[in-house]
C-alpha positions in Angstrom: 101.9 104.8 118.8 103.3 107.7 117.5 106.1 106.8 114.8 109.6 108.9 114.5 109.5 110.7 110.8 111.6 108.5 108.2 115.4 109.4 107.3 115.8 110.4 103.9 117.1 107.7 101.3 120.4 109.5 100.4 122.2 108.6 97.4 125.1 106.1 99.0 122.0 104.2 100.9 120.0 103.9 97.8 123.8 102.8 96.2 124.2 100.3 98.6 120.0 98.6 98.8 121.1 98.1 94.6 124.2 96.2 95.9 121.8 93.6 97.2 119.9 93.0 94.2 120.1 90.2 91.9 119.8 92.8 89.2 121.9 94.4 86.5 122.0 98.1 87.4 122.6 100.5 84.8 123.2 104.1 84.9 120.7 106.0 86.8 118.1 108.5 86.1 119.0 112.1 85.9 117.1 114.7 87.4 114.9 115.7 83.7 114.3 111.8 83.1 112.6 111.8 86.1 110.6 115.0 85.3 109.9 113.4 81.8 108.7 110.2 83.2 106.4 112.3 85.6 104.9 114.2 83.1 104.5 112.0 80.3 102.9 109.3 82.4 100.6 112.0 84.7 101.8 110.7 88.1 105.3 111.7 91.1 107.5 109.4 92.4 107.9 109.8 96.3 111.1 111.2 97.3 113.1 108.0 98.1 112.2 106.4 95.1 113.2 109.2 93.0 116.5 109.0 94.6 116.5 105.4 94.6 116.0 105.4 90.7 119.3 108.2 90.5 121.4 105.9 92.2 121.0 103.3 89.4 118.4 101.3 87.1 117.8 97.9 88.0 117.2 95.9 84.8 117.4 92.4 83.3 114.5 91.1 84.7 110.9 91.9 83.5 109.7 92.4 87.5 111.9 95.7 87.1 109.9 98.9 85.7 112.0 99.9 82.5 111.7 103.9 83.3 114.0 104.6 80.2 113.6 102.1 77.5 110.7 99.5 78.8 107.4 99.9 76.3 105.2 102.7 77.5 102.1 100.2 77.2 103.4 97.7 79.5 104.4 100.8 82.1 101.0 102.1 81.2 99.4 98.9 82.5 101.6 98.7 85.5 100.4 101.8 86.5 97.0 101.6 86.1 97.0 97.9 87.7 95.9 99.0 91.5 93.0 101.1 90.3 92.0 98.3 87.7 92.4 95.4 90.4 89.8 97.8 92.7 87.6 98.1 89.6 87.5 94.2 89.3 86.2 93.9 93.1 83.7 96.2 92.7 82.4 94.2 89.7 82.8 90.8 90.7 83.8 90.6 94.4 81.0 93.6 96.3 83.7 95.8 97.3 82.8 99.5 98.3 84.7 101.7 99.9 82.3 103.5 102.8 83.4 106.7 101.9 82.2 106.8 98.4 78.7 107.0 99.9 75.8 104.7 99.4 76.6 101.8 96.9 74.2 101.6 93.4 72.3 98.8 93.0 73.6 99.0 89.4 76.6 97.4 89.0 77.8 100.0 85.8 76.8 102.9 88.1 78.8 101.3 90.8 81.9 100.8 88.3 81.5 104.9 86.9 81.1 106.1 90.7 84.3 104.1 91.8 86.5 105.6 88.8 85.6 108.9 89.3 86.2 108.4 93.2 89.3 107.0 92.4 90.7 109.2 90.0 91.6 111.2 93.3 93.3 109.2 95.6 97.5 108.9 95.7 99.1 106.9 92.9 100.7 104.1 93.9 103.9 103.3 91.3 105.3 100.1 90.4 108.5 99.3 92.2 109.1 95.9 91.5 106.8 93.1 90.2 103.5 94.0 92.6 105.1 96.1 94.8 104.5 99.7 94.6 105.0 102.7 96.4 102.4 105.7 96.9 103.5 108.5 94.7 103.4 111.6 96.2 106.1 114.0 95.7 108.5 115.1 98.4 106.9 112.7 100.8 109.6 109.5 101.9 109.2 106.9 104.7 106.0 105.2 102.6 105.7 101.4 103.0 105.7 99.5 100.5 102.7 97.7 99.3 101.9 94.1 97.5 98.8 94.9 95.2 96.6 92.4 93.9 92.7 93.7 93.8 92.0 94.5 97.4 94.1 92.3 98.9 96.6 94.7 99.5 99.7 93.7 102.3 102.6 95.9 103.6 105.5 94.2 102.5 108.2 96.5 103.8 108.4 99.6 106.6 109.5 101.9 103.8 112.0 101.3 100.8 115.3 100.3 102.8 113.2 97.9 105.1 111.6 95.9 102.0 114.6 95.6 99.7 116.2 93.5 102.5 112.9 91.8 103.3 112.2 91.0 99.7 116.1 90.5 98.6 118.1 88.9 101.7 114.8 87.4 103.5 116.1 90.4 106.5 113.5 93.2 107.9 113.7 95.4 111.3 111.1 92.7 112.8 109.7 95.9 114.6 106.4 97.9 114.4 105.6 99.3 110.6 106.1 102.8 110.0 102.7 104.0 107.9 102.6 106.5 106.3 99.4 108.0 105.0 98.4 107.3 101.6 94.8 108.1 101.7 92.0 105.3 100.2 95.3 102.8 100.1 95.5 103.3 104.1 92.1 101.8 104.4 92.2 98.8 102.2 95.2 97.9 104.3 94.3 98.5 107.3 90.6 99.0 107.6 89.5 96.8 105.0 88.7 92.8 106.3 90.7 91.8 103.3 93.5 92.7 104.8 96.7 90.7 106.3 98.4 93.6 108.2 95.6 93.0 110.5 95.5 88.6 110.2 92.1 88.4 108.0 90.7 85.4 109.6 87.1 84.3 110.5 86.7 83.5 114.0 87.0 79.7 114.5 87.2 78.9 118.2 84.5 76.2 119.5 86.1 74.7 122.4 87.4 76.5 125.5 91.4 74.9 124.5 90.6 76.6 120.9 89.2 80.1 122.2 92.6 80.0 124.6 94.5 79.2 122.0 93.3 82.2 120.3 93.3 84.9 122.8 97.5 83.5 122.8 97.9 83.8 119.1 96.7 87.7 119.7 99.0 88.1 122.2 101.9 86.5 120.0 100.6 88.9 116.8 101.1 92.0 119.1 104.2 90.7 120.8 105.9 90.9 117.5 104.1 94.0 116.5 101.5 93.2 114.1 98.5 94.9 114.3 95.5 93.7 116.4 92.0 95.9 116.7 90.0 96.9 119.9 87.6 95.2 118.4 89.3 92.0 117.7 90.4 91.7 121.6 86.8 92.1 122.6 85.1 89.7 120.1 87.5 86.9 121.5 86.7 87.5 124.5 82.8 87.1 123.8 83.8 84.0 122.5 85.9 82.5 125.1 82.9 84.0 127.6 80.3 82.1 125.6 83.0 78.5 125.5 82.3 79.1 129.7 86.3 80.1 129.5 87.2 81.1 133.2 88.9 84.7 133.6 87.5 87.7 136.1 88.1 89.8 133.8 86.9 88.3 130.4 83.6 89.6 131.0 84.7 93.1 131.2 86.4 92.9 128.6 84.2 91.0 126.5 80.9 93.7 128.0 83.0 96.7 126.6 80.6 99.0 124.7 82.4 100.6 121.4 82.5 103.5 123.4 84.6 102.0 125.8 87.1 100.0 123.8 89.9 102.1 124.4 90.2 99.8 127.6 90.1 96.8 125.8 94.3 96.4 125.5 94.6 96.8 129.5 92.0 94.4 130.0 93.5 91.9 127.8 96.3 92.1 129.2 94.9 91.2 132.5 93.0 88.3 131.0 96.4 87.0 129.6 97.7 87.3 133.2 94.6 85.3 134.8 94.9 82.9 132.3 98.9 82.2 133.3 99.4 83.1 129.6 101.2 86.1 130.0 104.3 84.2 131.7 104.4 81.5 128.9 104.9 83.9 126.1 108.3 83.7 124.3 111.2 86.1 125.1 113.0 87.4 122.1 116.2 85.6 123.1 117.7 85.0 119.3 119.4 86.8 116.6 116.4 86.4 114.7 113.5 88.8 115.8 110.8 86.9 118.0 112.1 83.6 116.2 110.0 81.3 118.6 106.8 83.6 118.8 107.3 83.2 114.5 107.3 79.8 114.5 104.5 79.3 116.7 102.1 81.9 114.6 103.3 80.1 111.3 102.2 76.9 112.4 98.6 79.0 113.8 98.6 80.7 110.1 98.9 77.6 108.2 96.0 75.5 110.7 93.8 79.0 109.8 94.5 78.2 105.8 93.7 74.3 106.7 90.4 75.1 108.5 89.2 77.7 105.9 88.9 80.6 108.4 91.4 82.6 106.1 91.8 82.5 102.2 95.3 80.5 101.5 96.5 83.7 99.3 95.6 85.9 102.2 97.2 83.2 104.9 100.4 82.5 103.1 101.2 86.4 102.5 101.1 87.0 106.7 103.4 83.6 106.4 105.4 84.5 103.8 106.3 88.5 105.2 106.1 88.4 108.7 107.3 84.6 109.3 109.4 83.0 106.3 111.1 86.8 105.3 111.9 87.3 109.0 113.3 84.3 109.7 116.0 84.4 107.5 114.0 82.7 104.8 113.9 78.9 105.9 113.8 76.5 102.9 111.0 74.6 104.7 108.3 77.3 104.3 109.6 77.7 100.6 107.5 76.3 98.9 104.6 77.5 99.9 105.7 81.4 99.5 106.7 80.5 95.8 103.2 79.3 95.4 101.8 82.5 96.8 103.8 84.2 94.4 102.8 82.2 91.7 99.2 83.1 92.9 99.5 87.0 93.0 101.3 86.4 89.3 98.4 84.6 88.1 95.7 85.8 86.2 92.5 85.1 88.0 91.0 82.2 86.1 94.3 79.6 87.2 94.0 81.3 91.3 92.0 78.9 92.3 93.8 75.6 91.4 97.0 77.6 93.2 94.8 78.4 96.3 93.8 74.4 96.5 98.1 73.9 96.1 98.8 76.1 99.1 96.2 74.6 101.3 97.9 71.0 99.9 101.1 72.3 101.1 99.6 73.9 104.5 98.6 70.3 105.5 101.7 68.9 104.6 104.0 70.8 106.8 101.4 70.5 109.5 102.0 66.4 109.3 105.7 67.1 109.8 107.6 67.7 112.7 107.5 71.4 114.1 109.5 73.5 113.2 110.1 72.4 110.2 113.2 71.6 109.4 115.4 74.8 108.6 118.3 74.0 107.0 
């Protein structure tokens, strides 16, 4: 899909996103503190952020860079937080990034190889809390990204869409628009760790379950989340090998990589064979696919039950694409604020906040469904 370029954040837009913060705004930056902060610091704010940061300073909470009086440590440290979070998978978790070349059996020449390769790549620039931009100058329309280590997660189209999204629990509901921010682009998108595409292990081992998931695939495109060639063709080796019955799951599930430019057309035929394609929602609400949501959260939060995704990873699909879309129920509350508590945490207290949101997966799954919304 080809995207339509971004409309410049003017000054009254970026005016009016700061009226929907639950912030103190004070005076904006002028023209040579921005230049200052650029060159004392080494890095560029985008375009809309620079004009974002004109139109006022959000302050009053520590989530909030300080730009103009905040210690140039701490902005120090929020800076170099992406690249360091990399650093720390390399190190402890075996992540390498293909294009780096050949990974060194020696974990310090592994470390040294990955700063100088990353030393290069686009900045990304604190925003607020986790959630940075890619700081290249001139350039607008980026999404904005959640960073902890390589579990990184678009959590807004651009700057407009993730204010409302993060601020008024509203987004567009439609297709992201990404833009290209170099080694980020892959940890998002091409990286397994990565819950633009749902990171889930495949967990079908009945023919009702391997059904079940070729649906949940149809609902994650249906609302416009991103689902691989190659994920359509591996469920349909798995529903081919649980003796599912479709003419054309074995074409689609025989497709060489060569050939799996066929594999959305063939899908959609297996959907059709399958009388799946009829039953899927219509978006017939004022809230964007609000049946097709509900029906993926309650598929999100079995994944985190069964294991076949981490909770962290889980809850962040929950938490953007179904709690902030749908107008931010108080039902699915809780568990976002514990997936914010785990992205705050340092690493040693993540994994008794992972076992918390797999408690609290289970416990909405006992309830009735939906949940209830008031």
């Amino acid at each position: 899909m080809i995207h339509p370029s971004p409309r410049p954040l003017t000054l009254e837009a970026a005016k009016d996103l700061q009226g929907l913060l639950r912030a103190e705004i004070g005076p904006g930056l002028g023209e040579q503190e921005l230049d200052d902060i650029e060159g004392r610091f080494g890095f560029r704010f985008a375009a809309d952020h620079r004009v974002f940061l004109s139109a006022g300073l959000p302050h009053g909470s520590r989530s909030w860079p300080d730009w103009r009086h905040g210690d140039p440590e701490d902005l120090r440290a929020r800076l170099s937080w992406p690249v360091e979070g990399v650093l720390f998978d390399v190190e402890h978790n075996g992540f390498w990034y293909p294009d780096w070349g050949p990974k060194p059996a020696e974990t310090s020449d592994a470390l040294r190889i990955a700063r100088i390769e990353l030393a290069a790549v686009p900045q990304l620039v604190p925003l607020y809390s986790h959630r940075y931009l890619p700081g290249t100058a001139g350039e607008s329309g980026h999404p904005v990204l959640s960073v902890h280590q390589t579990d990184i997660i678009y959590y807004g189209n651009d700057l407009s869409d993730y204010i409302r999204h993060e601020f008024t629990g509203r987004s567009n509901g439609h297709s992201r628009t990404r833009a290209t921010v170099g080694f980020w682009s892959y940890i998002v998108e091409g990286c397994s760790e990565t819950a633009f595409t749902t990171p889930h292990d495949h967990y079908a081992a009945t023919p009702a379950e391997a059904v079940e998931h070729l649906r949940m695939l149809a609902l994650e495109r249906l609302i416009g989340r991103q689902v691989h060639d190659d994920q359509l063709v591996q469920a349909g080796l798995v529903s081919l090998a649980l003796d599912v019955e479709a003419p054309s799951l074995r074409l689609l599930a025989g497709l060489s990589h060569d050939e799996y430019g066929q594999a959305c057309v063939l899908f959609e035929q297996v959907l059709t064979e399958l009388g799946l394609a009829s039953s899927l929602p219509a978006n017939d609400t004022d809230l964007p696919w609000e049946s097709a949501r509900w029906e993926l959260v309650r598929w999100w939060l079995r994944l985190i039950v069964k294991g076949s995704t981490a909770p962290a990873a889980g809850g962040g699909v929950i938490a953007y694409d179904g709690w902030g879309v749908l107008a931010r129920p108080e039902a699915l509350k809780p568990l976002v604020d514990l997936v914010n508590d785990w992205e705050a945490n340092e690493h040693d207290t993540r994994e008794e906040i992972a076992n918390a949101i797999v408690t609290e997966a289970e416990r909405l799954l006992a309830g009735p469904w939906p949940p209830h919304t008031g």
